[in-house]
DRENDO-1510 file (C-alpha; in Angstrom, 1 decimal, always signed):
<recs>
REC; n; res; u; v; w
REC; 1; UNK; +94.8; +101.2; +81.1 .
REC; 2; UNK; +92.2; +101.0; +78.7 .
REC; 3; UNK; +94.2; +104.0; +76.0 .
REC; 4; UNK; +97.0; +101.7; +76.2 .
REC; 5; UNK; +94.4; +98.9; +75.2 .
REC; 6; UNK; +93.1; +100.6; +72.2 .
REC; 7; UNK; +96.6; +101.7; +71.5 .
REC; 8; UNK; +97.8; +97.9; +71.3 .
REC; 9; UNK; +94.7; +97.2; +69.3 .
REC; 10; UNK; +95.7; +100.0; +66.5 .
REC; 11; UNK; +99.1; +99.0; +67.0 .
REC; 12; UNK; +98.4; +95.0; +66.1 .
REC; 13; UNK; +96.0; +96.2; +63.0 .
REC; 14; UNK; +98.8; +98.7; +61.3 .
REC; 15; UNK; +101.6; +95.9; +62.0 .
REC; 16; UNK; +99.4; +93.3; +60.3 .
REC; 17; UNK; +98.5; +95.4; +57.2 .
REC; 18; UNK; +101.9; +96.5; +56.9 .
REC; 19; UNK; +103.3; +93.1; +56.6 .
REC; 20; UNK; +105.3; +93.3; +59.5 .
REC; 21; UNK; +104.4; +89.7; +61.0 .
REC; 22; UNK; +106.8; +89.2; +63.5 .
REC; 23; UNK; +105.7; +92.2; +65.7 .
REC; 24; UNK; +101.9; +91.4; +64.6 .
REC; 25; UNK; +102.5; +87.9; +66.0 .
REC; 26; UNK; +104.6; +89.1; +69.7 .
REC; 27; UNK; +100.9; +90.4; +70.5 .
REC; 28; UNK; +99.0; +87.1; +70.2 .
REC; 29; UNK; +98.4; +84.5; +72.8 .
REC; 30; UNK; +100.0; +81.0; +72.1 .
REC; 31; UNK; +96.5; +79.4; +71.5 .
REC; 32; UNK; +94.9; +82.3; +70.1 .
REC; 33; UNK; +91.9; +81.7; +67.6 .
REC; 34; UNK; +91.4; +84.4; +64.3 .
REC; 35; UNK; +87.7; +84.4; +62.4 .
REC; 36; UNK; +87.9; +86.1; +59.2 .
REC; 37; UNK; +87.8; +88.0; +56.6 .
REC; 38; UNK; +87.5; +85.5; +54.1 .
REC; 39; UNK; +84.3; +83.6; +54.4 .
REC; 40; UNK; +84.6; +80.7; +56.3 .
REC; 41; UNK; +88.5; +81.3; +57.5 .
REC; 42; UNK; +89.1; +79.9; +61.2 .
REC; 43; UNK; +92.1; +79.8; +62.5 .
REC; 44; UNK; +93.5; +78.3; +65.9 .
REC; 45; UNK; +97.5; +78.9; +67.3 .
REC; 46; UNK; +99.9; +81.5; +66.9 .
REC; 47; UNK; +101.7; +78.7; +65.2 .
REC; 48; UNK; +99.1; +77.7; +62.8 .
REC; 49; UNK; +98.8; +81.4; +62.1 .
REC; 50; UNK; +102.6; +81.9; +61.9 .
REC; 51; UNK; +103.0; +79.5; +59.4 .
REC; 52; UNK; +100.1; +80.7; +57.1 .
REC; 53; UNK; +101.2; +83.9; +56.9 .
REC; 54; UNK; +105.1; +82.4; +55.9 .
REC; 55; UNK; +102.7; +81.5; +52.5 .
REC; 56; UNK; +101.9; +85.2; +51.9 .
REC; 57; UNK; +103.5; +86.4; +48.8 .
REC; 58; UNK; +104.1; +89.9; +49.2 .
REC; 59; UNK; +102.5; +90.7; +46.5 .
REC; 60; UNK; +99.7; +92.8; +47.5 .
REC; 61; UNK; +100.1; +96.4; +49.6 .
REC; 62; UNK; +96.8; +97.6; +52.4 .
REC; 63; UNK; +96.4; +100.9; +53.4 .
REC; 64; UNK; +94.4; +101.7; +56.7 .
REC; 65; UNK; +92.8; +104.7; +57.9 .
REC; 66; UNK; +90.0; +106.2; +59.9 .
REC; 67; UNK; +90.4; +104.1; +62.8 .
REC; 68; UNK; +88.0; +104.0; +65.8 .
REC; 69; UNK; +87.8; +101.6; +68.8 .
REC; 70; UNK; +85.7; +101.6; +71.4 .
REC; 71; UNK; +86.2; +98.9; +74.7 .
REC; 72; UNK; +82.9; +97.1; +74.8 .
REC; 73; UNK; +83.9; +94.6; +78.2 .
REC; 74; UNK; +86.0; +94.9; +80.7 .
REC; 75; UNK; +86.2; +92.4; +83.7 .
REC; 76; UNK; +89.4; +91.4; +85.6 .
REC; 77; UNK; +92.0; +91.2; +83.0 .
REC; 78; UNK; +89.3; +90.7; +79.9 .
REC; 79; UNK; +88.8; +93.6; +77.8 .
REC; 80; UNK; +86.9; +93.2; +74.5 .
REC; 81; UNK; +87.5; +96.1; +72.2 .
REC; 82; UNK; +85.9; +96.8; +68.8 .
REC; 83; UNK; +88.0; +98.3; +65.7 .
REC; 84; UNK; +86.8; +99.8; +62.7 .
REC; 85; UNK; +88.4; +101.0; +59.7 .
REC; 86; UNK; +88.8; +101.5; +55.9 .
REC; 87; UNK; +91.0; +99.0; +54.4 .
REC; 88; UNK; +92.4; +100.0; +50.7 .
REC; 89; UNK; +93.8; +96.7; +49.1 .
REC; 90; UNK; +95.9; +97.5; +46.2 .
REC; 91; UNK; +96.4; +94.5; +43.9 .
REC; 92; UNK; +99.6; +93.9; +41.4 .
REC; 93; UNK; +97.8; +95.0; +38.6 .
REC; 94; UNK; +97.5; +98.5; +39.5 .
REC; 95; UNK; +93.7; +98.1; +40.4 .
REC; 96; UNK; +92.3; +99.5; +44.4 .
REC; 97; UNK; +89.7; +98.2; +46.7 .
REC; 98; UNK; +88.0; +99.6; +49.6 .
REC; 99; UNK; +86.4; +97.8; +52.4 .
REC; 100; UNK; +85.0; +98.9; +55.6 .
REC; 101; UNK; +86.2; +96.5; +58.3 .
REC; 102; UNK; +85.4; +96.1; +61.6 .
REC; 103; UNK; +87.6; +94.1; +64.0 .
REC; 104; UNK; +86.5; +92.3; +67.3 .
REC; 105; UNK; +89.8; +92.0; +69.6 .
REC; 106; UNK; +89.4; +89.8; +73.3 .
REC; 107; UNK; +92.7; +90.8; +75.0 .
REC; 108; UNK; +94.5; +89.7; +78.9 .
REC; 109; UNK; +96.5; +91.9; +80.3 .
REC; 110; UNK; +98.8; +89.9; +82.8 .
REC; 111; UNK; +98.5; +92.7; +85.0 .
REC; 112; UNK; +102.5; +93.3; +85.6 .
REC; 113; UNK; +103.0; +95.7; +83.8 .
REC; 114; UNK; +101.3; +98.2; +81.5 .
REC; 115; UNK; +104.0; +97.5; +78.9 .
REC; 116; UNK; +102.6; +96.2; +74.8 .
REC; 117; UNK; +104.4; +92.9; +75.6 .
REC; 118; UNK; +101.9; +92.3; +78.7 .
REC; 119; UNK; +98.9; +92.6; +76.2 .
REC; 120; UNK; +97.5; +89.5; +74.6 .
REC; 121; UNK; +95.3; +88.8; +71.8 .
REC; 122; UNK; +92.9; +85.6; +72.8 .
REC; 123; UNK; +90.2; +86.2; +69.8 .
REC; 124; UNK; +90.9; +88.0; +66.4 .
REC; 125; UNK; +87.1; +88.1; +64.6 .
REC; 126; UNK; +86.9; +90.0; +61.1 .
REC; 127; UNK; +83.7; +90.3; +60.6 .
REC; 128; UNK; +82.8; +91.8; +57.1 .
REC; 129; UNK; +83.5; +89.3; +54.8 .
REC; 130; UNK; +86.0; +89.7; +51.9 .
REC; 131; UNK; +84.7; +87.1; +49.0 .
REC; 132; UNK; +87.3; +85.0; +47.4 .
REC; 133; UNK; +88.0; +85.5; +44.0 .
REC; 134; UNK; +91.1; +86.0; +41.6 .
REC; 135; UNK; +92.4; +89.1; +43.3 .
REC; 136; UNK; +91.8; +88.5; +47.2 .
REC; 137; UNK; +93.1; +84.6; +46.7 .
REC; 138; UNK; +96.5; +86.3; +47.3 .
REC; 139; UNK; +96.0; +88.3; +50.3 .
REC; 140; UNK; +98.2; +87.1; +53.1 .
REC; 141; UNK; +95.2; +86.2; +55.5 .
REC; 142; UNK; +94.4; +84.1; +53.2 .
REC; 143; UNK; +95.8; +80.5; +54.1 .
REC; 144; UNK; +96.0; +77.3; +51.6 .
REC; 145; UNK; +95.0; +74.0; +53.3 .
REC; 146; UNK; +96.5; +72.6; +55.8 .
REC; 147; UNK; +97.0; +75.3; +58.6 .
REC; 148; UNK; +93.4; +76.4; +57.9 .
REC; 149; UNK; +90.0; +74.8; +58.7 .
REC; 150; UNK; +86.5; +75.7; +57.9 .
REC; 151; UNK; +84.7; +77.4; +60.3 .
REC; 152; UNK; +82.5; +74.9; +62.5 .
REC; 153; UNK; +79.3; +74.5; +62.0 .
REC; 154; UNK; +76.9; +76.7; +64.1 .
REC; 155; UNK; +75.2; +74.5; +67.1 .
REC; 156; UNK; +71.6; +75.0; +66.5 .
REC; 157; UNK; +69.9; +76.7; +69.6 .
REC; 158; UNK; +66.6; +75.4; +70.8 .
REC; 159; UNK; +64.5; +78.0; +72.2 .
REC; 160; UNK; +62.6; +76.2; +75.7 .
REC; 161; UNK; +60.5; +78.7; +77.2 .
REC; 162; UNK; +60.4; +79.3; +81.4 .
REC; 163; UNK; +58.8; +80.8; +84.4 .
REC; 164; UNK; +57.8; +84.8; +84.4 .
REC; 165; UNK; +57.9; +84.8; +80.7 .
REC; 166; UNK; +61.7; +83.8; +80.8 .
REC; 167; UNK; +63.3; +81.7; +78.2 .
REC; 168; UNK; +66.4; +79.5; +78.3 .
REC; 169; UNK; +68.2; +78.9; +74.7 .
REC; 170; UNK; +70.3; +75.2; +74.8 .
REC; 171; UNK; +72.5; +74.0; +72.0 .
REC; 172; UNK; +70.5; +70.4; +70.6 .
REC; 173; UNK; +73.9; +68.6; +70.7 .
REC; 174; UNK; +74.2; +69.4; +74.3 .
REC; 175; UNK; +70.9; +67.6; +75.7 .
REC; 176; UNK; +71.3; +64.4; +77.3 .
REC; 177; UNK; +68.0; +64.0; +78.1 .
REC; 178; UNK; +64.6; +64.9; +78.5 .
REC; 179; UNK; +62.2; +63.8; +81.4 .
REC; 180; UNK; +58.6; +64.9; +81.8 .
REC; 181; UNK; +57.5; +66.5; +84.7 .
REC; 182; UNK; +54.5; +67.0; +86.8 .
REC; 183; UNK; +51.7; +69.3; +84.7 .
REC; 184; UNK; +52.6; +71.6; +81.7 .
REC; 185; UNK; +56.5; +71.1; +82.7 .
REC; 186; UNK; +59.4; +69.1; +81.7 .
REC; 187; UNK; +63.5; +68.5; +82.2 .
REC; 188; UNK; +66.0; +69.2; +79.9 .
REC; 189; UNK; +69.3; +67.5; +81.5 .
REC; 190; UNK; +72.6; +68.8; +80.0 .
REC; 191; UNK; +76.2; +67.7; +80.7 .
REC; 192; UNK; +75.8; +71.3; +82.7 .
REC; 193; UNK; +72.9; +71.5; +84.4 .
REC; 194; UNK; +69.5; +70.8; +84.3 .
REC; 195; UNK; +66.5; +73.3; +83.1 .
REC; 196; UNK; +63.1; +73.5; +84.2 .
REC; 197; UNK; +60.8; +74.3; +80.6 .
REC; 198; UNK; +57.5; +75.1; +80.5 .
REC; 199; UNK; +56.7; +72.2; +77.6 .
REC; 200; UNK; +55.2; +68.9; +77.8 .
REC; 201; UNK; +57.6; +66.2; +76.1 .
REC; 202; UNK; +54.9; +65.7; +73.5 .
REC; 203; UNK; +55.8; +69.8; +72.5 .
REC; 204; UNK; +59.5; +69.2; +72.9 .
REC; 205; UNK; +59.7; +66.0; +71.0 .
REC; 206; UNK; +59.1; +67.8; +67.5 .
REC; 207; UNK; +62.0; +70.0; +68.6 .
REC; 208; UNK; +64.6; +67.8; +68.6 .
REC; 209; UNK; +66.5; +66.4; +65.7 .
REC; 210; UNK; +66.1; +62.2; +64.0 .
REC; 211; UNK; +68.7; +61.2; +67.0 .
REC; 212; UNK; +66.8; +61.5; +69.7 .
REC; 213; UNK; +64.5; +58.9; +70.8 .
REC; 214; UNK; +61.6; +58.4; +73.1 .
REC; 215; UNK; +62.1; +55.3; +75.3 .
REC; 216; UNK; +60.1; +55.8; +78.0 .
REC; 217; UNK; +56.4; +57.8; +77.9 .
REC; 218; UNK; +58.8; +60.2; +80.7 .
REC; 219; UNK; +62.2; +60.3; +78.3 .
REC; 220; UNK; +63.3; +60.9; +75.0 .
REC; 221; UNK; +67.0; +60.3; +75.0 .
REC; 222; UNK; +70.0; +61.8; +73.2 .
REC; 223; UNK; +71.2; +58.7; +70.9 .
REC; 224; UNK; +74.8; +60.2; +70.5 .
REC; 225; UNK; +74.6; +60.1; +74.3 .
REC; 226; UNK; +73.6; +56.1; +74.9 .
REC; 227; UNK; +76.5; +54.0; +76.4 .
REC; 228; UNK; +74.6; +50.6; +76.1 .
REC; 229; UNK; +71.0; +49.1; +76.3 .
REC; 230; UNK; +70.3; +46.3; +79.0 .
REC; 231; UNK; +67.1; +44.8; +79.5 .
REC; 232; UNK; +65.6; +47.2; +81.5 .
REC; 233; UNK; +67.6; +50.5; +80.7 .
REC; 234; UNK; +69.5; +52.9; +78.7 .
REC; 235; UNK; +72.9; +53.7; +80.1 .
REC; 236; UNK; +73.8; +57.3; +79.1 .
REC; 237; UNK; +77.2; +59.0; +79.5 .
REC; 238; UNK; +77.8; +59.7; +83.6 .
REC; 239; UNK; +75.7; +56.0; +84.1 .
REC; 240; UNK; +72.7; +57.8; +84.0 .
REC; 241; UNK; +70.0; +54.9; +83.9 .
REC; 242; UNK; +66.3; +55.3; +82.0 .
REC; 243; UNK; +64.1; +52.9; +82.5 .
REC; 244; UNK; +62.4; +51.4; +79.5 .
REC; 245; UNK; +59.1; +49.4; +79.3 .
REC; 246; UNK; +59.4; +45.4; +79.9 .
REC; 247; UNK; +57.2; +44.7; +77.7 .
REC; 248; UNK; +58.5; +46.8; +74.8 .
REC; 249; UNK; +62.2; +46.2; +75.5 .
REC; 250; UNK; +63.4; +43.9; +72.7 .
REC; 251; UNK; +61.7; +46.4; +70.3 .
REC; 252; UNK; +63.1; +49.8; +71.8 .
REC; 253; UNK; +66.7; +47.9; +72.1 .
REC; 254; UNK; +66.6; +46.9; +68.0 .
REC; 255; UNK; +65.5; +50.7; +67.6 .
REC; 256; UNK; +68.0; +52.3; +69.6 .
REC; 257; UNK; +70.7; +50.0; +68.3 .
REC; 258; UNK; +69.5; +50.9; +64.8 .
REC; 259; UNK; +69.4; +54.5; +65.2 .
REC; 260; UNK; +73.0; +54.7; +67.5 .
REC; 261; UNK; +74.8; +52.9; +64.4 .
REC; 262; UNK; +72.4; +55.6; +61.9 .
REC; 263; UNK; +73.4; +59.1; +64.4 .
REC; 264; UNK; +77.5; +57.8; +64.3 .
REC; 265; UNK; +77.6; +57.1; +60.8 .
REC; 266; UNK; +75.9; +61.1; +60.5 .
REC; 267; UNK; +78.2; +62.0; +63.0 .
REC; 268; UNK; +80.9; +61.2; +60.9 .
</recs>
C-alpha cells in the first residue's frame, strides 16, 4: 500500500513538470489546497487550480531527477508523504536553473481499491521558495490574480504555561475569554474548550493584543467576540454573560463600544 503511495506521489510530480495537466489534475481532491513555490502562492480547488494552469504559456521546459520520498503519517486512510528532488528550469532564452525542492503530499486512499484513481491529493505544500522575478513570472504554477490569493496571515500562538511543566500554545484570535482563578491560576475559554494556565490575569493581560479588554477585575474579554453590552453584562458569542461593575458600567460600556467599532474597522 504505501509503494503504491510513493508511486502516485512520483507519478503526480513528473505529470506536473511535464506539463501534462490533465493527468496531474485526475489525482487531486475536488477541494484540494496547494502552498508554494512562489512566495506567498495559496491555492484552494482543483478548479481554481485547473484554471490557473489554463494561463501557463508553455514556454518554459522542468527537468526532475533524484527523487526520494519517505511516508512520514499514516492513520486510517491519511498518509502524509514527503518528496524531494532537483528541479532544472530551463527558461526561453537558453539559460538553466537548479533548485532543490521538497514536496509535502497529504493523500486519502478511498480504500476500494489500490488502483492511482483511488489516491487523492488533499494538501500540495512546496516548501522552498522560488523568488519571483523576470524569468520564474512565467512558470506555470505561477497564477495571475484572480484564481490565486495570498497566503493567510499566520495566527499568532500564545504560549500559556500548565501543570508538571506542561505548556498549552492557543491561537490569540481564538480566545473568548479570560477568567481568573483561585491562586497563581487562570481560564482561558475558547470556542473549543477551556484551559487551565498557570498565570494570573495581571501576567496574561500583557499577552494579549489592543482588542481585548478587561471588564471585570476576573475577565478580560475578546472585543471581536462581544455581541452587545447591557447594564450589567457583556454578551459574548454562545450568550456567554460577564458581569461588569455597577458602578463603573456607563464607563466600561462607552470603552467597549469604542474599542468594538476600533477592533472591526482593523478587522477589515
Amino acid at each position: 500500500m504505501q509503494k503504491r503511495l510513493q508511486q502516485n506521489v512520483v507519478r503526480t510530480i513528473l505529470n506536473f513538470y511535464s506539463n501534462d495537466y490533465d493527468m496531474f489534475l485526475s489525482y487531486l481532491d475536488d477541494d484540494v489546497i496547494w502552498f508554494g513555490p512562489r512566495e506567498g502562492q495559496y491555492i484552494s480547488g482543483k478548479e481554481n487550480l485547473r484554471l490557473s494552469l489554463s494561463h501557463n504559456t508553455m514556454r518554459m521546459r522542468f527537468a526532475v531527477d533524484d527523487i526520494r520520498t519517505r511516508i512520514l503519517y499514516s492513520y486510517r486512510n491519511i498518509y502524509s508523504c514527503l518528496a524531494a528532488y532537483r528541479l532544472t528550469v530551463m527558461y526561453p532564452d537558453g539559460t538553466s536553473s537548479v533548485h532543490s525542492q521538497h514536496a509535502l503530499f497529504s493523500l486519502r486512499h478511498s480504500g476500494k481499491s489500490d488502483t492511482p484513481e483511488d489516491w487523492k491529493c488533499l494538501f500540495i505544500h512546496i516548501s522552498d521558495v522560488i523568488p519571483q522575478d523576470e524569468k520564474t513570472k512565467n512558470l506555470p504554477i505561477q497564477v495571475p490574480a484572480p484564481y490565486v490569493s495570498p497566503a493567510p496571515e499566520p495566527t499568532k500562538m500564545l504560549m500559556f504555561p500548565q501543570r508538571d511543566r506542561v505548556s498549552c500554545f492557543i491561537p490569540q484570535d481564538d480566545i473568548v475569554y479570560a477568567e481568573g482563578g483561585k491562586g497563581a491560576c487562570s481560564f482561558i475559554h475558547t470556542g473549543d474548550g477551556v484551559y487551565e494556565v498557570r498565570l494570573l490575569l495581571k501576567e496574561i493581560e500583557p499577552m494579549l493584543p489592543g482588542y481585548f479588554y478587561r471588564c471585570h477585575s476576573s475577565y478580560i474579554v475578546n472585543l471581536r467576540r462581544v455581541i452587545f453590552v447591557t447594564g450589567r453584562y457583556v454578551i459574548l458569542e454562545g450568550g456567554t454573560e460577564i458581569p461588569i461593575p455597577a458602578k463603573r458600567a456607563a464607563k466600561i460600556r462607552a470603552d467597549i463600544e469604542s474599542g468594538m467599532r476600533a477592533a472591526t474597522a482593523a478587522a477589515q
